[in-house]
N, C-alpha and C positions, 0 to 999 in steps of 0.2 A: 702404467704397469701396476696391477694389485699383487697383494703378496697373499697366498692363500695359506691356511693352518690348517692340516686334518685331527681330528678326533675321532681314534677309536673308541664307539661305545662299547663295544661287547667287552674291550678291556680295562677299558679307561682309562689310555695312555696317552699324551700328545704325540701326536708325529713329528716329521717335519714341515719346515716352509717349503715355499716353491713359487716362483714368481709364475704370472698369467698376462701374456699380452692382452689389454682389451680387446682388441680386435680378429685374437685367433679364436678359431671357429672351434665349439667344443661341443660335441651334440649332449654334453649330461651337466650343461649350465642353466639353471634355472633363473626366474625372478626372485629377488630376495622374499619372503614374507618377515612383515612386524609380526616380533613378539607379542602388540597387544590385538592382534586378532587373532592366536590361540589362543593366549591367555583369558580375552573377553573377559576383562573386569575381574579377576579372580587370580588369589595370588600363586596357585597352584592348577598342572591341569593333569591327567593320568593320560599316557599315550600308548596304544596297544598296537606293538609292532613284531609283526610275525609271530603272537600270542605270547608274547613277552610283555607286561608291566613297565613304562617306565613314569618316571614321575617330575615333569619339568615347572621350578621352582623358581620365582622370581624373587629375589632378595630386597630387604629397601634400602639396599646400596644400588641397587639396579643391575645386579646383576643375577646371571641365569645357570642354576641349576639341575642337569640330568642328572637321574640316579634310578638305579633298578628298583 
């Protein structure tokens, strides 16, 4: 069983959890993608979604920042 988190970007709220069988069928589950094949070597990349800006930031704590 995985436990999943949403994030609203538009408001930039946590949700809540929700657990997910592995094996139930979800047609809007995708393959995970690494971070460092957007990232591609650069510690910042601009993401243009639905002609919105946003700007995801890798930390060198390792971790990952969206922000408008």
């Amino acid at each position: 069983m995985t436990m999943l988190h949403s994030y609203d970007v538009v408001s930039g709220t946590q949700g809540s959890e929700r657990s997910q069988d592995r094996n139930q069928s979800d047609s809007c589950q995708t393959s995970p993608i690494k971070s460092q094949h957007l990232l591609q070597g650069q510690r910042q990349v601009w993401i243009d979604h639905g002609g919105t800006l946003y700007c995801l930031k890798a930390t060198s704590s390792g971790r990952l920042y969206l922000t408008k």
